[in-house]
C-alpha atoms as one frame of an Amber mdcrd trajectory, in Angstrom:
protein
 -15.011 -21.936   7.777 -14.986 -18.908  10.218 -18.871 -18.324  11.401 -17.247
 -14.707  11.959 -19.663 -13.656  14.803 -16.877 -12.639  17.607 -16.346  -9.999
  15.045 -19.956  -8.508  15.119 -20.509  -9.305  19.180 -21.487  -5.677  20.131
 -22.214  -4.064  16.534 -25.587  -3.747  16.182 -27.748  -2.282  12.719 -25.474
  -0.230  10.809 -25.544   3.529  12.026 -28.252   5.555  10.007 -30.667   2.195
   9.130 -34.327   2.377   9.904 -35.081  -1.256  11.324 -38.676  -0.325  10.732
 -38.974   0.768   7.249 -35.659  -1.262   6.188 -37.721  -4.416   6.954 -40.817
  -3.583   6.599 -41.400  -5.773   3.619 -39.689  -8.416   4.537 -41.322  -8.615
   8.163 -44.800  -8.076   6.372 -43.855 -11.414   4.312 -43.067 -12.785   7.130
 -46.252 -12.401   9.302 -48.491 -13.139   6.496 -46.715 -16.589   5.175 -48.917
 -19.694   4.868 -47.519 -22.917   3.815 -43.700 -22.496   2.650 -43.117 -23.549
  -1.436 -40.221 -24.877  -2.688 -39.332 -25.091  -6.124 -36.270 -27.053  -6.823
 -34.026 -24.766  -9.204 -30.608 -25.275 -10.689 -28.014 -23.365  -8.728 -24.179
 -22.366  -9.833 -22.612 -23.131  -6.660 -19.363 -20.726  -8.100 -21.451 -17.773
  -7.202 -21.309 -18.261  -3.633 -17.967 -17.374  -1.498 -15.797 -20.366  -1.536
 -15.999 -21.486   1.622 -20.256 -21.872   1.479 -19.761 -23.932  -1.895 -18.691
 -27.402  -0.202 -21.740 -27.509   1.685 -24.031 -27.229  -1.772 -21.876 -29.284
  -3.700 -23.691 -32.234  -5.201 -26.803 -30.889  -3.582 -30.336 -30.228  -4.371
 -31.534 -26.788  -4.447 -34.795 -25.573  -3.864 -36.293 -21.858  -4.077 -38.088
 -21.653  -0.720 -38.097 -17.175  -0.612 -41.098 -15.475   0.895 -39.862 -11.930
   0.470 -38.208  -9.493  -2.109 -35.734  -8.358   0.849 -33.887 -12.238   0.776
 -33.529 -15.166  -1.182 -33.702 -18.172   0.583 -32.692 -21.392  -0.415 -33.532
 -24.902   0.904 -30.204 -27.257   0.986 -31.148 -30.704   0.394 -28.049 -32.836
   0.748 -27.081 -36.629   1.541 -27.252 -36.579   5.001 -27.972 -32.769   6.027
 -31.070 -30.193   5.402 -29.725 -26.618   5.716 -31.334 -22.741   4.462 -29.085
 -20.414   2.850 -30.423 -17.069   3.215 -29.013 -14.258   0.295 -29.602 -11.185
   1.107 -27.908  -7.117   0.892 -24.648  -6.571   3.020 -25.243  -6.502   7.105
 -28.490  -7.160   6.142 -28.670 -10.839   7.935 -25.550  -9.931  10.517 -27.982
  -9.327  13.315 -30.406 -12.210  12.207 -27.096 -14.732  12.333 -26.026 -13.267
  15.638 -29.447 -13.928  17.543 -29.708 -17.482  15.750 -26.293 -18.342  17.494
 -27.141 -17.350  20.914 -30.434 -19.206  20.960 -28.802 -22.268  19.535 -26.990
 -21.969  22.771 -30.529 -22.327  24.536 -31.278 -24.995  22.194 -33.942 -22.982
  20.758 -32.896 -22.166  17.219 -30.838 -23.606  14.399 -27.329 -24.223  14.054
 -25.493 -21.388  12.214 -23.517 -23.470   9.806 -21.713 -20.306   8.257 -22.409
 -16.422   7.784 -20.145 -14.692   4.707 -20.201 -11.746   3.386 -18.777 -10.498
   0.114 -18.493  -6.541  -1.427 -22.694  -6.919  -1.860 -23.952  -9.380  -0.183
 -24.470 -11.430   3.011 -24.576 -15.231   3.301 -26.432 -16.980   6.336 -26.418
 -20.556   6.425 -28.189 -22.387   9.097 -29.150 -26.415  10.000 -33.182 -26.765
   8.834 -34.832 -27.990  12.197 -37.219 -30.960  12.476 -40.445 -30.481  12.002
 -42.805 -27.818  10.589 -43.865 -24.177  11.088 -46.924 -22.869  12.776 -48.819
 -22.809   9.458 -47.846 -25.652   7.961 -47.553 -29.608   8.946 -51.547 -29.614
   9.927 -50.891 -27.439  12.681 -53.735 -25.102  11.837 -56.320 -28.136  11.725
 -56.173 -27.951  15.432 -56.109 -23.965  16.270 -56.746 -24.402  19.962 -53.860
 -26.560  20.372 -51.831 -24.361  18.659 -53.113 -21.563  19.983 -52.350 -23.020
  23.237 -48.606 -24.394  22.393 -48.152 -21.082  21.022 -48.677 -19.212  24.296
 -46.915 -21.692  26.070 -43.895 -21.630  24.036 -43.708 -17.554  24.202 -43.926
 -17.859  28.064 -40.801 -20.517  28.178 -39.026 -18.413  25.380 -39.938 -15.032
  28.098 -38.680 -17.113  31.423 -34.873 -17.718  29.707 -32.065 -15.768  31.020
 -31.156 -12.909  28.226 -27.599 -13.130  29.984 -24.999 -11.681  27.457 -27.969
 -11.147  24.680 -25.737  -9.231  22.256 -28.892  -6.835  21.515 -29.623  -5.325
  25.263 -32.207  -2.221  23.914 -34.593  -3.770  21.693 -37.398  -1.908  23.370
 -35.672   1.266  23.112 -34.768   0.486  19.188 -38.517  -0.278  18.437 -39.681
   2.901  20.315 -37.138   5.243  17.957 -38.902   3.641  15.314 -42.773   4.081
  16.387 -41.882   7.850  16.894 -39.991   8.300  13.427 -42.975   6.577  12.365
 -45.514   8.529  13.914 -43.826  12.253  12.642 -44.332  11.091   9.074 -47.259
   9.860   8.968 -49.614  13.079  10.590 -52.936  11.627   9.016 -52.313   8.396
  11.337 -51.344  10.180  14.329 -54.428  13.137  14.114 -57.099  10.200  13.505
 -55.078   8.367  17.103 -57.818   8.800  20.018 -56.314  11.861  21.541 -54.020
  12.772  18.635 -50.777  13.533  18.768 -50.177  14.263  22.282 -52.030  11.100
  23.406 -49.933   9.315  21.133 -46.537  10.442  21.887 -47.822  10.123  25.504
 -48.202   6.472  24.778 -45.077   5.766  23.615 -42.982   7.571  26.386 -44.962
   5.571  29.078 -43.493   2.326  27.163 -40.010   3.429  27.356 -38.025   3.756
  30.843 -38.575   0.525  32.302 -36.423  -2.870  32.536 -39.731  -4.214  34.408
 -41.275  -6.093  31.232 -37.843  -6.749  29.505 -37.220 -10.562  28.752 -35.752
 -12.326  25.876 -37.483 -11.501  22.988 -38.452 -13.175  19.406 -39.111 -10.156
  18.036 -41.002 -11.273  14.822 -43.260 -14.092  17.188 -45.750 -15.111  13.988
 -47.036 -18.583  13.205 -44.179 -19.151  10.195 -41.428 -18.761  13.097 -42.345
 -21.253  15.570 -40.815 -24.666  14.598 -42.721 -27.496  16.061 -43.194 -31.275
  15.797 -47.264 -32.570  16.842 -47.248 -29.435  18.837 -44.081 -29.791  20.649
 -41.902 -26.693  20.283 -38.712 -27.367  18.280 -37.375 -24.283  17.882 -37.731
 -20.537  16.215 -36.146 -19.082  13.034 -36.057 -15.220  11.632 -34.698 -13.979
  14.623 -33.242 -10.840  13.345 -35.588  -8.104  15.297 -35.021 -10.194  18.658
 -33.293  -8.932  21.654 -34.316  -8.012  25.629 -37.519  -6.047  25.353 -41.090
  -5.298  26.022 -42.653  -9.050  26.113 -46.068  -7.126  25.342 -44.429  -6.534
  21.877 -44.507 -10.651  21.083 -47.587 -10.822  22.685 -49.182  -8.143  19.943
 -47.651 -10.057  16.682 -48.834 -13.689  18.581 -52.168 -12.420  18.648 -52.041
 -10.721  15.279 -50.658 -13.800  13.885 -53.626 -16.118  15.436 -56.400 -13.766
  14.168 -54.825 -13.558  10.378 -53.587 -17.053   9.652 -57.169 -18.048  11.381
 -59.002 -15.596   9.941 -60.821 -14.478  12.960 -60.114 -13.211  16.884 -61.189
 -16.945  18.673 -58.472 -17.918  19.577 -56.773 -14.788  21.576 -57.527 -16.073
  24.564 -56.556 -19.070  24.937 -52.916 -17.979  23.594 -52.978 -15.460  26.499
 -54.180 -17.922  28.715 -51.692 -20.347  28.063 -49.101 -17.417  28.349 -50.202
 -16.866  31.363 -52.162 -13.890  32.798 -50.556 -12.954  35.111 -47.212 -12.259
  33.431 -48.070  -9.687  31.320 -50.001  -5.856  31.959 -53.456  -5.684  29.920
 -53.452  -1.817  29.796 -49.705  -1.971  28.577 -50.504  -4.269  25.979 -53.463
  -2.512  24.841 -51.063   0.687  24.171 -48.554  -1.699  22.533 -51.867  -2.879
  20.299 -52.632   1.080  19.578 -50.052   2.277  18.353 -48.679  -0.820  16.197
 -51.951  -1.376  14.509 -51.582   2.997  13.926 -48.209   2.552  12.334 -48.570
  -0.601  10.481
């Protein structure tokens, strides 16, 4: 059962796919999860590539999806609790890729298997212990997890990103923003200082290794894994990579003020981060033009 990924080391998105607008659904889903559902569903294991259908064999299946971009199943079996994500071709190849290397930090789940077939891709991965951000009471206590959250993006930030098969995340996201920002002139023109000001804001993000560190990517309450507040691990890793750290520090405070429903909690996130690890004024561009395109 070949995981494949020494095929796919230095591939990245297939040429001509917008990350941004490819996923913007799903990543939307994503950020504005609450408590995952499962509905147990019967499943014809023969509709799976061979090699994935020994692990669901005599299993119990359960409909766990949050977005129209991938199914996802949970695996409930004897001894083992897995997710099989279903989604279009090279469509979870990057997302697989990222899991693998921060299973190597012991920071994500194991990658059991990833398959592909003529129209689809397969991602299986080990369910980790414990419960998401949103879920398992965590949100009774919002200042410890605002506080655990902040922490845990700071100890995610201080790994090594040696050999990170995705080196130019920044430089991805800021192809994006500007794409963005040409279709959407009503946006840009109502930007404080328009256009320029706006494109001006984007090139003074890019040309700099200075902020890069290992990044999440998608850092939202549903992607933190944690057991009473002590970080287990983090799942949808597909838009991580080195980058701008002010990038996770937007979505974690995004994140905080939606699934809270209000700003309280900011900062103590950022002051459990750390203040003196990030730039206010860069993150305040980062918070500009993200909230503009989004």
């Amino acid at each position: 059962m070949n995981r494949q990924f020494i095929l796919y080391r230095s591939e990245g998105v297939p040429r001509g796919t917008s990350l941004f607008y490819r996923t913007e659904a799903g990543r939307l889903d994503g950020r504005y999860g609450g408590v995952m559902k499962r509905v147990r569903i019967p499943f014809d294991i023969k509709t799976l590539p061979v090699s994935l259908q020994p692990y669901i064999q005599a299993a119990a299946v359960y409909d766990s999806s949050s977005s129209e971009q991938a199914k996802t199943l949970y695996i409930e079996g004897a001894s083992q609790r897995m997710f099989l994500k279903i989604a279009k071709r090279d469509e979870l190849k990057r997302e697989g890729m990222m899991s693998d290397y921060l299973y190597g930090k012991g920071l994500a789940p194991k990658v059991m298997a990833y398959e592909q077939d003529n129209g689809h891709d397969y991602l299986l991965t080990e369910a980790l212990q414990g419960d998401d951000g949103v879920s398992g009471g965590h949100l009774e206590d919002p200042k410890k997890l605002a506080a655990v959250f902040g922490e845990s993006l700071r100890y995610l930030h201080s790994l090594s990103a040696a050999d990170c098969p995705f080196p130019n995340r920044t430089a991805e996201l800021l192809k994006e923003y500007q794409e963005s920002l040409m279709s959407k002139s009503d946006k840009i023109e109502a930007f404080p200082g328009g256009r320029e000001r706006a494109l001006s804001d984007l090139e003074k993000l890019g040309g700099t290794a200075v902020h890069d560190v290992l990044l999440h990517g998608d850092y939202c309450l549903p992607n933190i894994i944690m057991r009473d507040f002590r970080l287990e691990g983090f799942v949808d890793l597909g838009y991580g990579g080195i980058g701008d750290l002010h990038y996770d520090l937007y979505w974690g405070i995004w994140t905080l003020r939606y699934n809270l429903s209000c700003d309280d909690y900011k900062d103590i996130f950022l002051n459990h981060y750390g203040r003196t690890h990030f730039d206010a004024e860069r993150l305040a561009i980062w918070t500009a033009l993200t909230d503009m395109i989004n």
